[in-house]
N, C-alpha and C positions, 0 to 999 in steps of 0.2 A: 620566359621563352616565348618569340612568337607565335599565335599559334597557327602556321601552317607546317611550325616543324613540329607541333605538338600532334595534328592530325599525320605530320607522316611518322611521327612514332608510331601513331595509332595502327595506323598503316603497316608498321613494321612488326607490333606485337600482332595483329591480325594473320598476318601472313605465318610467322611462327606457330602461332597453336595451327595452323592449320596444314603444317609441317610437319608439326609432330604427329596429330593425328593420322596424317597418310599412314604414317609407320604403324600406328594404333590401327589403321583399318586392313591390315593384313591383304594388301593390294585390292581395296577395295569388296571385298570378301566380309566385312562385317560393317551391320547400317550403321551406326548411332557415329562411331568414328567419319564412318561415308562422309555423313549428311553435315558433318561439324566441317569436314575439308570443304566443300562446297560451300557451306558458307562463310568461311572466313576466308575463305582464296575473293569471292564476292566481296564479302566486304574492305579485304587488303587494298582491293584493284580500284576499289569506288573512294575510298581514302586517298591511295596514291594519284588517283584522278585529280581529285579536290586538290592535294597538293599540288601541282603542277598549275595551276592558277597564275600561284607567286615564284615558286621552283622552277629554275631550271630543269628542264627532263635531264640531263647526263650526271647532273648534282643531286637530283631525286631518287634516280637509278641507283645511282653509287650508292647514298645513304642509303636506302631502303634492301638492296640485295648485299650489301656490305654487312648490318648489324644484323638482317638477317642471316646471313654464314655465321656469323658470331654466336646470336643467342638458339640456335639449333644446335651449335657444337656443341656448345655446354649442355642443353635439355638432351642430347642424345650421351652425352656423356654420364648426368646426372641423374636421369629420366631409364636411359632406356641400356646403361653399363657399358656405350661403346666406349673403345678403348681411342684417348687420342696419343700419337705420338709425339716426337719433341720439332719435325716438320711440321704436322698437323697446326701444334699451338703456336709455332714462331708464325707460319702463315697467318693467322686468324691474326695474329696478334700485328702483323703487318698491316692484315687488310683495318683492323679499327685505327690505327696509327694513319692510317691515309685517310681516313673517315674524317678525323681529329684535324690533321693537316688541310682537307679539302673545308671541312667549316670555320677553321681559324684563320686561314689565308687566301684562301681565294677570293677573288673578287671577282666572279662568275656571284659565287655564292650569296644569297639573301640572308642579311644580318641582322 
């Protein structure tokens, strides 16, 4: 894998824990959760930065707020017992299918 889709995974896992922790930090209401969203929304943005070097922004975007809806739905799912419906996961499951579609066909896209 090359790696500036390897830094926007990085990018992508960044930004998820630091997703999750929002919910952990009880709207900001409790530190240690706080201070983790703060710094992985920081380090998501400076990742996603560095990606965008070789990345298209609208193919960065996409990847990155795409697998992020993705791997939130399941940690709130798995994590925190929200309930998905069968809209909920055909959605999700559309948006990675276009993720899939956008890195296997496009030719915007960096291979």
């Amino acid at each position: 894998m090359p790696t500036h889709y390897i830094i926007l995974l990085f990018a992508v896992f960044s930004e998820t824990i630091g997703t999750a922790a929002l919910q952990a930090s009880q709207q900001f209401t409790k530190f240690w959760p706080s201070v983790i969203v703060v710094i992985a929304y920081a380090v998501s943005f400076y990742l996603l930065a560095l990606a965008l070097r070789t990345i298209p922004l609208g193919i960065a975007y996409a990847l990155w707020s795409g697998l992020g809806i993705f791997f939130i739905g399941c940690i709130g799912f798995l994590v925190y017992g929200q309930k998905l419906d069968l809209p909920a996961v055909l959605g999700m499951g559309m948006i990675l299918s276009g993720i899939i579609v956008i890195h296997l066909f496009s030719n915007t896209s960096t291979h």
